[in-house]
C-alpha positions in Angstrom: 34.6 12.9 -3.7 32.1 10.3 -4.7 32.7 8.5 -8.4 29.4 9.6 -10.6 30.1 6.4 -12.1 28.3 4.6 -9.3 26.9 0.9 -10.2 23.2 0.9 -10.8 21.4 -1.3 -9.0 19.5 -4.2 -10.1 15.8 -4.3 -10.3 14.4 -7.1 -8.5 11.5 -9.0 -9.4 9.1 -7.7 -7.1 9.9 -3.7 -7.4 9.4 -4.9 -11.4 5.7 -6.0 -10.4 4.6 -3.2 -8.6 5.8 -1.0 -11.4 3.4 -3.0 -13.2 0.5 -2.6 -10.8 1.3 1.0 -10.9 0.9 1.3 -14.8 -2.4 -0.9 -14.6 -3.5 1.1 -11.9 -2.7 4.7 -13.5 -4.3 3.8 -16.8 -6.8 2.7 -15.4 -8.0 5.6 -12.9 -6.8 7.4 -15.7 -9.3 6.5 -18.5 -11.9 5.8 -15.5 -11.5 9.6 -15.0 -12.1 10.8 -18.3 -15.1 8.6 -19.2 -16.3 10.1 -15.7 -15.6 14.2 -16.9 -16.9 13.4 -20.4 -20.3 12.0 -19.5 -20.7 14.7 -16.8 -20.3 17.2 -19.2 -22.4 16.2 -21.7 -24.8 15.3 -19.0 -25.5 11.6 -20.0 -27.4 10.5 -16.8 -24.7 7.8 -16.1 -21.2 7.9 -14.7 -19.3 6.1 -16.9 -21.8 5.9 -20.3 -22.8 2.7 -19.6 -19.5 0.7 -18.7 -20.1 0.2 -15.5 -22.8 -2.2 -16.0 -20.6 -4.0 -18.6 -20.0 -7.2 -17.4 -17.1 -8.0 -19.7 -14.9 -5.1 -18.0 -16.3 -5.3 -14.5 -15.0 -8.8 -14.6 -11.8 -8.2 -15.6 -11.0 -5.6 -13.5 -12.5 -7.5 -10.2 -10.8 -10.8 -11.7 -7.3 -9.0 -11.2 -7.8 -7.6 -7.7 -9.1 -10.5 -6.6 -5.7 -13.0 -7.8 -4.1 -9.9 -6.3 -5.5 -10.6 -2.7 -6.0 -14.3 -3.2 -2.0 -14.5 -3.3 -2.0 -12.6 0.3 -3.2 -15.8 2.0 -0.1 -17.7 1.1 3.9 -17.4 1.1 4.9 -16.2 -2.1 8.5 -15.5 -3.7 6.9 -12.5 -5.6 5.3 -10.4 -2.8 7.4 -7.9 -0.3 8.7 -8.9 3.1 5.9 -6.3 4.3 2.8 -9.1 3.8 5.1 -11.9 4.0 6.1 -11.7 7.2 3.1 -12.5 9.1 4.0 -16.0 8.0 5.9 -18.9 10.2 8.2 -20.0 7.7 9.4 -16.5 7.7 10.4 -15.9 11.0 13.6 -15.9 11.9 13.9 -15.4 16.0 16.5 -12.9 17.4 16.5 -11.9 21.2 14.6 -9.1 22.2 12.5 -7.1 24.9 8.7 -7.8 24.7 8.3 -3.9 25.7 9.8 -2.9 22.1 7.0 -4.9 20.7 4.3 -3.3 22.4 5.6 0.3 21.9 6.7 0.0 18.3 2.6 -0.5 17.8 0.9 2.0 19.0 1.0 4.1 16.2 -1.2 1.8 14.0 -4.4 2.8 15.8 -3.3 6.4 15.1 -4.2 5.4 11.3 -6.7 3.3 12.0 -8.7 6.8 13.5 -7.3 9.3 10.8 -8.4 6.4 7.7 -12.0 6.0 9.6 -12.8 9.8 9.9 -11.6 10.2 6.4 -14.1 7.6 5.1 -16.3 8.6 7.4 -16.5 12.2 5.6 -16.9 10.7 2.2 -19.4 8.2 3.0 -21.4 11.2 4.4 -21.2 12.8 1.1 -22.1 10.3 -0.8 -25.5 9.4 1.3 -26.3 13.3 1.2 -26.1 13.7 -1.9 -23.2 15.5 -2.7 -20.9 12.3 -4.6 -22.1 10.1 -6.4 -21.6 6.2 -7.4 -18.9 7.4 -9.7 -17.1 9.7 -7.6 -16.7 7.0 -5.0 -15.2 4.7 -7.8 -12.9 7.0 -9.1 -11.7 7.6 -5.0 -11.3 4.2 -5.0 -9.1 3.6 -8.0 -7.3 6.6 -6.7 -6.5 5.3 -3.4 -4.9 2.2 -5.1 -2.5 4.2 -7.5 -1.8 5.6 -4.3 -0.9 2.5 -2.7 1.7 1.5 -5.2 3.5 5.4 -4.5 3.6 4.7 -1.2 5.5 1.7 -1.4 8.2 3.0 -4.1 8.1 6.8 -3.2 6.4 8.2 -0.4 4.5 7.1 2.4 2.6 9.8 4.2 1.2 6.9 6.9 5.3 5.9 7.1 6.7 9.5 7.2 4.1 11.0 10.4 2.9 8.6 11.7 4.1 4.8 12.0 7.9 6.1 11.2 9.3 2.4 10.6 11.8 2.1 8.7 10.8 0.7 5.6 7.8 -1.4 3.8 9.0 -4.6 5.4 8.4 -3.4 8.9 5.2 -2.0 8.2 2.6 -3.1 10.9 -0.2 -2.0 8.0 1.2 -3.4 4.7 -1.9 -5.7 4.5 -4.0 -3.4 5.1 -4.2 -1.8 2.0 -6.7 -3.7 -0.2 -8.9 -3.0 2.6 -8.3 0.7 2.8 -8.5 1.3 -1.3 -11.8 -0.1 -1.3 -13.4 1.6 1.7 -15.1 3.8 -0.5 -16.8 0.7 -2.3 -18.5 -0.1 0.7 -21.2 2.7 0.0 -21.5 1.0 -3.8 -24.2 -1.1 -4.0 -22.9 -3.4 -6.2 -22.0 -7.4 -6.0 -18.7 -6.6 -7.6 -17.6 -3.5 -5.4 -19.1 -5.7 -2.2 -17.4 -8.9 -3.0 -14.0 -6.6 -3.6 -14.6 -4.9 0.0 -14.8 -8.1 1.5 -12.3 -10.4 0.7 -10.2 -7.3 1.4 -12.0 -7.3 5.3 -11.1 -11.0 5.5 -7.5 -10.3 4.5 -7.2 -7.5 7.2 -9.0 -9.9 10.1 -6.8 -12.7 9.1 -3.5 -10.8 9.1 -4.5 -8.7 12.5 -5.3 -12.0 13.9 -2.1 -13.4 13.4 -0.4 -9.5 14.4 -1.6 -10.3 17.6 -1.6 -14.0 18.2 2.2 -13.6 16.7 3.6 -9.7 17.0 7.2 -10.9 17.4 6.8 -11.3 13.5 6.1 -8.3 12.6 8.9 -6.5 14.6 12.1 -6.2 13.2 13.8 -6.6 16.7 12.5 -9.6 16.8 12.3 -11.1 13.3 16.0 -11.2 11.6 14.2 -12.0 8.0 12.9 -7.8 8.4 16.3 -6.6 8.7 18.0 -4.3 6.0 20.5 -7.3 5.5 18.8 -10.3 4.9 16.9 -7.8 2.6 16.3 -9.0 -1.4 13.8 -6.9 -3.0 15.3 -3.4 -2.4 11.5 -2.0 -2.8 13.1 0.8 -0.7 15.4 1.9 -3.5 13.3 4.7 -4.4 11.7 6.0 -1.6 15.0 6.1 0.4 17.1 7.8 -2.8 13.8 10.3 -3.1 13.9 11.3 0.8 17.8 11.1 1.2 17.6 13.8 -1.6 15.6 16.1 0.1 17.1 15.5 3.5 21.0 16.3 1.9 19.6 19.0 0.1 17.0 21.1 2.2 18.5 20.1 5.6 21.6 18.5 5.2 21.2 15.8 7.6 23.6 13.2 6.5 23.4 11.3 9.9 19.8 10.6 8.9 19.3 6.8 8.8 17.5 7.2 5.2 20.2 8.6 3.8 23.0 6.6 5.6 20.6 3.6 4.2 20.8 5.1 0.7 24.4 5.5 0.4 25.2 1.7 1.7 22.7 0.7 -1.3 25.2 2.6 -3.6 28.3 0.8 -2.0 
């Protein structure tokens, strides 16, 4: 029988700052969304009374996403494995077969399609009629809460689709600045443009070096993506959450999530 008295595990810097980002980015979808409801119920004529054109909070929002990205472009000791990897110094060469490369990223396009048509839908929306400037905020500031619970608790894209094993193998993990502000491509506005594209450059520069470089981003090929060489345990979470459900509903203990959980108990 195992002790109950099991050791907790530390919390590491970088799980620390994306519990962070997850506060700042539930607050503020949060109060985005009741500002939103208020003023459409008392049928103000703008989204958000009048803050959206407020420069001092416009600023300070795009000021904080846009540090967030600028740190992308460079190594950093406080971002995951999952971005960091597309970087030289990070590489650490074990022997491999190519053909494990090419198959391991097929799946990506599969997102690629299902994000598009789903963008695609609310984009047609919006130009009909049907959402307006406000709505496709709020989507917006949803999809990046949602970023920061996929990363610590569930990944729908990493569950059905890519199936890699955790955030540091992700083929998309820099994709997702990109992806939370799709919908602000529809906006016109220079902050929700400016936002859109940096994110665009930060997806073209990290596909560019996917492809120039893919025996980074493959953890049979890159030894700093493997579970042991691993310091940020940003997988704590998810894999405690899903090893839950698997012991519980299905009882598959062979399952590598849970086998993964209960080594991160040891």
């Amino acid at each position: 029988m195992e002790s109950p008295h099991k050791p907790k595990l530390k919390m590491t810097k970088i799980v620390a700052m994306h519990y962070v980002k997850l506060v700042f980015r539930s607050l503020l979808f949060v109060l985005a969304t009741a500002v939103y409801i208020y003023n459409k119920i008392h049928n103000t004529g703008s989204p958000f009374g009048g803050f959206e054109n407020d420069a001092i909070i416009l600023s300070f929002v795009w000021i904080i996403f846009v540090i967030e990205m600028y740190l992308r472009f460079f190594p950093a000791k406080l971002e995951s494995m999952g971005c960091q990897k597309q970087f030289a110094k990070n590489y650490v060469p074990i022997e491999s077969d190519d053909s494990i490369i090419k198959s391991s990223e097929r799946s990506y396009i599969t997102v690629a399609i299902c994000w598009f048509i789903l963008n695609g839908i609310l984009g047609a929306l919006y130009l009909t009629g049907v959402f307006d400037r406000g709505l496709m905020l709020l989507i917006a500031l949803f999809y990046s809460v949602c970023d920061i619970i996929c990363i610590l608790f569930f990944c729908p894209f990493q569950t059905w689709i890519m199936k890699n094993k955790c955030c540091s193998t992700c083929r998309i993990y820099n994709w997702d600045y990109a992806m939370m502000f799709t919908p602000l491509l529809f906006v016109r506005n220079i902050y929700s443009w400016t936002l859109f594209a940096m994110a665009l450059i930060l997806l073209i520069k990290w596909e560019y070096v996917a492809h120039k470089y893919p025996e980074r981003f493959s953890e049979h090929c890159n030894g700093s993506l493997s579970c042991v060489h691993c310091k940020e345990r940003l997988c704590h979470h998810k894999l405690q959450l899903q090893a839950f459900l698997l012991k519980g509903k299905f009882n598959l203990k062979g399952n590598f999530l849970y086998k993964k959980w209960k080594e991160m108990r040891k």
